[in-house]
Phi, psi and omega in degrees: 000319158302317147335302214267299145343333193253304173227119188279342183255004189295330210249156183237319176279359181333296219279324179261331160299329201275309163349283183345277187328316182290312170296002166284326184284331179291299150030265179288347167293310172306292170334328191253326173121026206267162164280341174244188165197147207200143183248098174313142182045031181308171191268115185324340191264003161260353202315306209301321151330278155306351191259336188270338178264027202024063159289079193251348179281138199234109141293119187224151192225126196070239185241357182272168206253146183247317187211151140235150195247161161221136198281158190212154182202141182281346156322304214303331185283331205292310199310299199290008175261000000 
């Protein structure tokens, strides 16, 4: 996902690899037992991206955004495959 991050407009698919990716992250998070998940440092041309597949909790440190968080539940991986 840092690849993909230094220029997001580089890649025309950048938005359906980085889905993946994320849900890949739910995933295995869900699966192991964590309750979040969380993406450090996103890339400012993605926050609303990431906020729509619902990263909506916003770390913030100043003004600046450090993470988003997302809540995790093994319902959610059993229902959505």
């Amino acid at each position: 996902m840092d690849w993909l991050e230094r220029d997001p407009h580089a890649v025309h698919l950048v938005r359906f690899i980085e889905a993946i990716a994320t849900r890949y992250i739910e995933t295995m998070g869900a699966l192991t037992g964590c309750d979040q998940a969380v993406l450090w440092r996103p890339a400012p041309d993605l926050l609303d991206f990431y906020i729509d597949l619902g990263y909506t909790s916003v770390i913030r440190r100043g003004g600046a955004v450090l993470g988003l968080r997302k809540r995790l539940t093994t319902a959610q991986t059993a229902t959505e495959d």
